[in-house]
TIPAZA-579781 format. One record per atom (N, C-alpha, C): atom name; residue in three letters; z, x, y. Coordinates in steps of 0.1 Angstrom, whole numbers, padded with zeros to 4 digits, m for minus. Atoms other than C-alpha are relative to their C-alpha. Last residue first. Layout:
<rs>
[r 'CA','ALA',[Z,X,Y]]
...
</rs>
This chain:
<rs>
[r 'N','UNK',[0012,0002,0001]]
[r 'CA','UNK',[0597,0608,0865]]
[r 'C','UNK',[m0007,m0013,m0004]]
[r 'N','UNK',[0007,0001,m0016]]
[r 'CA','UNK',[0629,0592,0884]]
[r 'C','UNK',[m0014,0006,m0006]]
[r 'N','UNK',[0002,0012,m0004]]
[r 'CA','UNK',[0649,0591,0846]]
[r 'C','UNK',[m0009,m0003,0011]]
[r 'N','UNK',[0007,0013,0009]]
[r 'CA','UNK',[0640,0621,0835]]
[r 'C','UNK',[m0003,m0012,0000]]
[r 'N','UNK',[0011,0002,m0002]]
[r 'CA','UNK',[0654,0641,0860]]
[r 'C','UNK',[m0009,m0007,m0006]]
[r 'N','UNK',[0006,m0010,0012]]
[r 'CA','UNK',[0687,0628,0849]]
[r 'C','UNK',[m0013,0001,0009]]
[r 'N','UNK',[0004,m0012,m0010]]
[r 'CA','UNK',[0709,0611,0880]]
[r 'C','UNK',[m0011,0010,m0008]]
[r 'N','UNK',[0007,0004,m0014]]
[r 'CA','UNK',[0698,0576,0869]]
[r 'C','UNK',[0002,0015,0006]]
[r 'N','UNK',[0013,m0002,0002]]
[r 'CA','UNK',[0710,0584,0833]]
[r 'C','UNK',[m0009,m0003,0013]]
[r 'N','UNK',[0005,m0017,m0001]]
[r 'CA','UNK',[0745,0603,0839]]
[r 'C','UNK',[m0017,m0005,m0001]]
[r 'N','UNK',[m0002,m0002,0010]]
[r 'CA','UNK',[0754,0572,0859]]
[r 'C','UNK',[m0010,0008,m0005]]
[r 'N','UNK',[0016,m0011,0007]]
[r 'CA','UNK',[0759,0575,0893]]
[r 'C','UNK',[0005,m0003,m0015]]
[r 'N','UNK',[0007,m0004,m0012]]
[r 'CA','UNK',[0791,0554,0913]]
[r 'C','UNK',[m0015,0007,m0005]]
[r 'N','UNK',[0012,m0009,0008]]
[r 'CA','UNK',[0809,0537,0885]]
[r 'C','UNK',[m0009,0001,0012]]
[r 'N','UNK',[0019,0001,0006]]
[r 'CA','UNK',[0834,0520,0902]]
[r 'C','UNK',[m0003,0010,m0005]]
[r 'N','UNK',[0001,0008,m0010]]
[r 'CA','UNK',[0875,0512,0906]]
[r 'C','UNK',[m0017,m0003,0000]]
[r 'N','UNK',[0019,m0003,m0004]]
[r 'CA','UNK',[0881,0531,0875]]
[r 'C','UNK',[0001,m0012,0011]]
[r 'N','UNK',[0003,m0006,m0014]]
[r 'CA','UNK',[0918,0528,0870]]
[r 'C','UNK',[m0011,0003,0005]]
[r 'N','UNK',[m0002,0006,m0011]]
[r 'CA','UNK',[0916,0505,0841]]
[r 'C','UNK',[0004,0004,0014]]
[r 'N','UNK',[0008,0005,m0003]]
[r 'CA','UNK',[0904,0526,0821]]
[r 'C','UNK',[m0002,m0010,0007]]
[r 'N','UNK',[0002,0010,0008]]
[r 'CA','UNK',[0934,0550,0821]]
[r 'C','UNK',[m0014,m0005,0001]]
[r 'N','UNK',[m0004,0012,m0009]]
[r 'CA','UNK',[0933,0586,0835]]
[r 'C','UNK',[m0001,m0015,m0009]]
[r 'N','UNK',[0001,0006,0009]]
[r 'CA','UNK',[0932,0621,0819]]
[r 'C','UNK',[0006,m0014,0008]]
[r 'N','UNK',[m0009,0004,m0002]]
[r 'CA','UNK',[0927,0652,0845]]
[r 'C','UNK',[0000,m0015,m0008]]
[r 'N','UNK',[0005,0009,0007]]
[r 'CA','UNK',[0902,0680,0841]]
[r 'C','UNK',[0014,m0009,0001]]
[r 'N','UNK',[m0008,0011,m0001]]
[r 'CA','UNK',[0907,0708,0864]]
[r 'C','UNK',[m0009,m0014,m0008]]
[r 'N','UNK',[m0008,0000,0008]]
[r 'CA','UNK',[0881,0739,0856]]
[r 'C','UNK',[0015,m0010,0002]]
[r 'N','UNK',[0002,m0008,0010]]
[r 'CA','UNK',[0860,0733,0883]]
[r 'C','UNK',[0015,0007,m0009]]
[r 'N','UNK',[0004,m0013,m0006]]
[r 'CA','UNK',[0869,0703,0900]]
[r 'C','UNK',[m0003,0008,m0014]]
[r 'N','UNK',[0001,0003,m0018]]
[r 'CA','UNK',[0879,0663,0897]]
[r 'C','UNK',[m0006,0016,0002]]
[r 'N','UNK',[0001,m0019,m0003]]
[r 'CA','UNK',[0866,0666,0855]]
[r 'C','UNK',[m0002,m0003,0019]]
[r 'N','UNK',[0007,0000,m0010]]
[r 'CA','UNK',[0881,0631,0843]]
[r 'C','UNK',[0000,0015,0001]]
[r 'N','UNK',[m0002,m0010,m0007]]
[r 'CA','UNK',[0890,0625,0807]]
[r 'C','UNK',[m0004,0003,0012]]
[r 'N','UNK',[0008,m0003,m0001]]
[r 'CA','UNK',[0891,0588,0800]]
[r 'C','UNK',[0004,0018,0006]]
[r 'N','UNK',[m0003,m0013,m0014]]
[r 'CA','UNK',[0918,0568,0788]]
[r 'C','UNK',[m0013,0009,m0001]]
[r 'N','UNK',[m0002,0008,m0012]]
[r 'CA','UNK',[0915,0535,0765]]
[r 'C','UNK',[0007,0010,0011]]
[r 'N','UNK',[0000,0017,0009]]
[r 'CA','UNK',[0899,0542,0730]]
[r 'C','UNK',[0005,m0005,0018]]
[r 'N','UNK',[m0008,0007,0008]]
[r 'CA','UNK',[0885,0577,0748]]
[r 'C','UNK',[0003,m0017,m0003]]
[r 'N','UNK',[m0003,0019,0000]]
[r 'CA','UNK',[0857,0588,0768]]
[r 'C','UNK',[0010,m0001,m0014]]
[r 'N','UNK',[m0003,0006,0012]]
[r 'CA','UNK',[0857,0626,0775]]
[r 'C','UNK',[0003,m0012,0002]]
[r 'N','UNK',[0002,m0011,0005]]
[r 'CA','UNK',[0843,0645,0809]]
[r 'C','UNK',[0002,0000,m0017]]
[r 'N','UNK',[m0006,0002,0011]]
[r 'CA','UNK',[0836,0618,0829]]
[r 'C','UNK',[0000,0007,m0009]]
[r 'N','UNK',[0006,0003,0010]]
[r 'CA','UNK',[0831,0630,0862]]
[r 'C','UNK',[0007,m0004,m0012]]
[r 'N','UNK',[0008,m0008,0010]]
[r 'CA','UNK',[0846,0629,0894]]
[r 'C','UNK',[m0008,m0004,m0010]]
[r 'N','UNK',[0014,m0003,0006]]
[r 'CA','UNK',[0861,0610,0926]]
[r 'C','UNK',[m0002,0012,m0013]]
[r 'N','UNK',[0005,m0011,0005]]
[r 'CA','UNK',[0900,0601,0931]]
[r 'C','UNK',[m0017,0000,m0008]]
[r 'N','UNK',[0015,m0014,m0010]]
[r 'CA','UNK',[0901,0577,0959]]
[r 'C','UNK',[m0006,0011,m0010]]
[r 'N','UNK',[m0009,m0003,m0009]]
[r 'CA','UNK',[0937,0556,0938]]
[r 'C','UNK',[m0013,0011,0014]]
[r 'N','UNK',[m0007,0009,m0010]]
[r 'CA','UNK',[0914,0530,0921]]
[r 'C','UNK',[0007,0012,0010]]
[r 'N','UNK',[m0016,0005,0009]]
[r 'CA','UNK',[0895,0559,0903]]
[r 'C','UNK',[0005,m0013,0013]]
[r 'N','UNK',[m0011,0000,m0015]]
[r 'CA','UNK',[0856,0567,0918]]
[r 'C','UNK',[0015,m0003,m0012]]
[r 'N','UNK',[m0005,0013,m0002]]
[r 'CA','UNK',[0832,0573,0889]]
[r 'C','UNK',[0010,0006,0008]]
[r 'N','UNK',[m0007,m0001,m0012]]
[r 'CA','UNK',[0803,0596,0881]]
[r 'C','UNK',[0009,m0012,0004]]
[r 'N','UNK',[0005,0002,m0010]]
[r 'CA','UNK',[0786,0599,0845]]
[r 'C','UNK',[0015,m0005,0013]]
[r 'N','UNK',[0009,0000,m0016]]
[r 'CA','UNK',[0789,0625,0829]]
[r 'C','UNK',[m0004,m0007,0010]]
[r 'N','UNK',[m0001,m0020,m0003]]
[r 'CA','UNK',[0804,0619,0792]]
[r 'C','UNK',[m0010,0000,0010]]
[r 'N','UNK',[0005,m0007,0014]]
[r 'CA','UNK',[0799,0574,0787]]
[r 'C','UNK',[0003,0020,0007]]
[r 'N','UNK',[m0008,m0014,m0003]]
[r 'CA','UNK',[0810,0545,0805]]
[r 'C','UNK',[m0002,0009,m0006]]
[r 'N','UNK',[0011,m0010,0000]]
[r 'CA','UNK',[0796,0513,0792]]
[r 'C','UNK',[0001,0014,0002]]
[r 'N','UNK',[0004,m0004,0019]]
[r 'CA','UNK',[0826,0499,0786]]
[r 'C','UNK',[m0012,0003,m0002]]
[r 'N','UNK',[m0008,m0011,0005]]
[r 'CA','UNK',[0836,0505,0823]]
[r 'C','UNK',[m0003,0001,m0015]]
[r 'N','UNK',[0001,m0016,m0005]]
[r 'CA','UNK',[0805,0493,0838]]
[r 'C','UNK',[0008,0007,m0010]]
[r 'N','UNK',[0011,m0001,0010]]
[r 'CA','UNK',[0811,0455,0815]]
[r 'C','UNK',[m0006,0015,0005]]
[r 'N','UNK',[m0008,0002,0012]]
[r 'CA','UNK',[0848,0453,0830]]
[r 'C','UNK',[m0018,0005,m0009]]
[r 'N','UNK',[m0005,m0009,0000]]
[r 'CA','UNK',[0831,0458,0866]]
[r 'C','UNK',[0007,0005,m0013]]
[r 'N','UNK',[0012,m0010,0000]]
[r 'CA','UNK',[0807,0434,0860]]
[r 'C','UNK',[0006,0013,0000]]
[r 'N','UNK',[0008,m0002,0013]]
[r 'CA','UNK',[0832,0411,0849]]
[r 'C','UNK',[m0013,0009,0000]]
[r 'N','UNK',[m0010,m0005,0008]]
[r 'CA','UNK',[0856,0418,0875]]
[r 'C','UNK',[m0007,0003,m0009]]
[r 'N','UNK',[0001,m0014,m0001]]
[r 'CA','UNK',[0826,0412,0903]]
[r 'C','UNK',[0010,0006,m0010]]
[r 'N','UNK',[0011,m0011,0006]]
[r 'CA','UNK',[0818,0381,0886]]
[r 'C','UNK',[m0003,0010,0001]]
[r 'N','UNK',[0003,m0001,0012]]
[r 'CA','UNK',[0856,0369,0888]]
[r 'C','UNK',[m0014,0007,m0005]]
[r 'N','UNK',[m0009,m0007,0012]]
[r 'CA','UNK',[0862,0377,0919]]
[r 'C','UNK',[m0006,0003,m0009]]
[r 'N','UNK',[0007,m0009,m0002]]
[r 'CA','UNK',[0826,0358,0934]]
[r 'C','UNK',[0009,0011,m0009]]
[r 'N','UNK',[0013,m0001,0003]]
[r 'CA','UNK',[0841,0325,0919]]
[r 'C','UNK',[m0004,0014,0000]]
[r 'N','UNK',[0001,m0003,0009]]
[r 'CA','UNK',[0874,0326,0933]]
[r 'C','UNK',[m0008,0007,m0013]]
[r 'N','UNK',[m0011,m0010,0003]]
[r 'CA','UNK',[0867,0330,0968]]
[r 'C','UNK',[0002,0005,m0011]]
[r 'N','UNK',[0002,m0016,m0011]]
[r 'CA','UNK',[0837,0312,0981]]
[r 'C','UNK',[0008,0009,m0001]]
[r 'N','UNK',[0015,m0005,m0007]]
[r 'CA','UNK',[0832,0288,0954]]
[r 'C','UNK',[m0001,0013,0009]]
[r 'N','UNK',[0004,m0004,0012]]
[r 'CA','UNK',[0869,0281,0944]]
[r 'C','UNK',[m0012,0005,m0001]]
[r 'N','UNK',[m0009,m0009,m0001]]
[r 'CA','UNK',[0883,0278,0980]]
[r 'C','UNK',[m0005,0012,m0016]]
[r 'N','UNK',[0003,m0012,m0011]]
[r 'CA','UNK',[0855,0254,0987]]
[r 'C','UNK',[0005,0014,m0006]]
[r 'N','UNK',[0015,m0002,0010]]
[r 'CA','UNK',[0865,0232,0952]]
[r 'C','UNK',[m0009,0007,0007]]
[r 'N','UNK',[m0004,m0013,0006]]
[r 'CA','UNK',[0903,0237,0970]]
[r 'C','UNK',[m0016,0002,m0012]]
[r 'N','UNK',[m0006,m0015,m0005]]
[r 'CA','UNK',[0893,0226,1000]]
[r 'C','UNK',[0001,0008,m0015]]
[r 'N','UNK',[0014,m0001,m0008]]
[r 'CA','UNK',[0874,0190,0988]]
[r 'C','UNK',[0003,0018,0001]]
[r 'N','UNK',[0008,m0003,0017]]
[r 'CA','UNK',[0905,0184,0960]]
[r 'C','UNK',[m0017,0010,0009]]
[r 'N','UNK',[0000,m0012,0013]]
[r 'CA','UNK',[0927,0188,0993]]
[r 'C','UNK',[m0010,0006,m0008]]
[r 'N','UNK',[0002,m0010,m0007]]
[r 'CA','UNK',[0905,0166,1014]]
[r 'C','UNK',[0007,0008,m0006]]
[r 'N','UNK',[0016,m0008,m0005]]
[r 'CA','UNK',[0901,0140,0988]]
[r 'C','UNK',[m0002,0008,0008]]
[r 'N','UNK',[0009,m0002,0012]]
[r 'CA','UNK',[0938,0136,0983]]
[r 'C','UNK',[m0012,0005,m0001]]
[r 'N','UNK',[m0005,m0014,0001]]
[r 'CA','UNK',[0946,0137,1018]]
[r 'C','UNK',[m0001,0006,m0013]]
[r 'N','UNK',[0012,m0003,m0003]]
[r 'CA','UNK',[0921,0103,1017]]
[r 'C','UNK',[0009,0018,0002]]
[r 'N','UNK',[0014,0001,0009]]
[r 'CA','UNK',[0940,0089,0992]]
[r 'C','UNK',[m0006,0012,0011]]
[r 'N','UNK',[0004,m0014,0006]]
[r 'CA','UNK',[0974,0098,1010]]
[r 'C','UNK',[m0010,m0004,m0012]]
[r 'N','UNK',[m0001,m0012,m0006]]
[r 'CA','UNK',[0970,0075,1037]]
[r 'C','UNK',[m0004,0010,m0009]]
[r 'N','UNK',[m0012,m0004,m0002]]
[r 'CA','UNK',[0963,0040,1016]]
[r 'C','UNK',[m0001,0019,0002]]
[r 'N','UNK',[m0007,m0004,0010]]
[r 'CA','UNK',[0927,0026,1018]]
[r 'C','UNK',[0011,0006,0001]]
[r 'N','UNK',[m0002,m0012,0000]]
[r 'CA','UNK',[0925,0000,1044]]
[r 'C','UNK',[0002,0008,m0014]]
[r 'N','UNK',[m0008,m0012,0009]]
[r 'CA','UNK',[0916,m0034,1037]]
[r 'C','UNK',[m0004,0014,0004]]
[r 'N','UNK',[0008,m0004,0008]]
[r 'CA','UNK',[0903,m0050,1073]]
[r 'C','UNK',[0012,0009,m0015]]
[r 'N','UNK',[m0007,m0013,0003]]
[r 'CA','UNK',[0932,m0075,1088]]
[r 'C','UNK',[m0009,0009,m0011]]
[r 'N','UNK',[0012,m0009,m0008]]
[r 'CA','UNK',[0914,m0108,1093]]
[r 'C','UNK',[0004,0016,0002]]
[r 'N','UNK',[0011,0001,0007]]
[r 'CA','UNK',[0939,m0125,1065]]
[r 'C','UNK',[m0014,0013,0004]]
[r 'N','UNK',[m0001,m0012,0007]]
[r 'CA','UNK',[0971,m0111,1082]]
[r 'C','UNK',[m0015,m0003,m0008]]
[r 'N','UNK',[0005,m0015,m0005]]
[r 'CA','UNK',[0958,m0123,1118]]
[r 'C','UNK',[0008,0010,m0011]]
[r 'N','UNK',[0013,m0006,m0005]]
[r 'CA','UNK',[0952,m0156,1104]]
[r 'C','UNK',[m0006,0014,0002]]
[r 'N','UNK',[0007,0002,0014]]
[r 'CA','UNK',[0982,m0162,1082]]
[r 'C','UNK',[m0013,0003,0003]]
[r 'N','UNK',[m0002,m0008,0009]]
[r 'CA','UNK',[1003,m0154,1116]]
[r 'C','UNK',[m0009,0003,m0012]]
[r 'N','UNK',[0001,m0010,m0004]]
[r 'CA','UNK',[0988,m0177,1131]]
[r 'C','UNK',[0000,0009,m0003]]
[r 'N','UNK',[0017,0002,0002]]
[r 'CA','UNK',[0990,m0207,1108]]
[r 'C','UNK',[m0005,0016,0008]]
[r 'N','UNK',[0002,m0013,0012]]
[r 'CA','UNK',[1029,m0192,1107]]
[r 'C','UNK',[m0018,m0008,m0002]]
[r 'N','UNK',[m0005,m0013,m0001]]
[r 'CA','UNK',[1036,m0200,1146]]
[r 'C','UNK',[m0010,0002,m0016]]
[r 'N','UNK',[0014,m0011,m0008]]
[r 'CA','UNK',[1010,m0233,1145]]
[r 'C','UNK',[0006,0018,0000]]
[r 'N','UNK',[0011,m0001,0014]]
[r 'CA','UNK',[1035,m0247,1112]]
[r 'C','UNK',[m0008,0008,0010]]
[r 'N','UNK',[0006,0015,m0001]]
[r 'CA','UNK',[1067,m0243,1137]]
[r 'C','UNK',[m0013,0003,m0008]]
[r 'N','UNK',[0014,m0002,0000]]
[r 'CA','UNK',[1092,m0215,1134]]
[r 'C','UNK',[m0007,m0013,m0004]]
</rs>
């Protein structure tokens, strides 16, 4: 190699723009996805858990709730952490509190009292 070979060379490593290295910018697209993932996914969960965690300890004798498995009725007795349910007439059946899926009526919105 002759001094014009490596003057060349020296040129076209100088003029060579810095790049940042590959996985930076797969870095920032991850962290990008998963601060998406947390906003449009995570996020909403949680406030419908906690709304649904703050129904059930409200919960009180009559008012109307769905069960996680479809079963609809009433609340017939509130216990420390089971609830009596009334599905029919004279059938009453005892479920946890964490099978409530919603609170569909509560006994004070269906009261005439409440809508005068």
């Amino acid at each position: 190699m002759n001094f014009s070979t490596l003057l060349v060379l020296a040129q076209t490593d100088a003029a060579a723009p810095a790049t940042p290295p590959a996985g930076a910018n797969m870095m920032v697209m991850m962290a990008f996805f998963f601060v998406m993932m947390y906003f449009l996914m995570i996020r909403p969960q949680q406030k419908r858990q906690k709304e649904l965690a703050a129904q059930i300890a409200s919960t009180k004798t009559g008012d109307k709730v769905v069960t996680s498995g479809g079963i609809h009725g009433i609340i017939a007795n509130v216990k420390d952490k089971t609830f009596t349910l009334k599905v029919a007439d004279n059938v009453k059946i005892e479920i946890d509190k964490s099978a409530i899926s919603t609170v569909t009526k509560s006994a004070e919105s269906s009261s005439p009292e409440a809508s005068a």
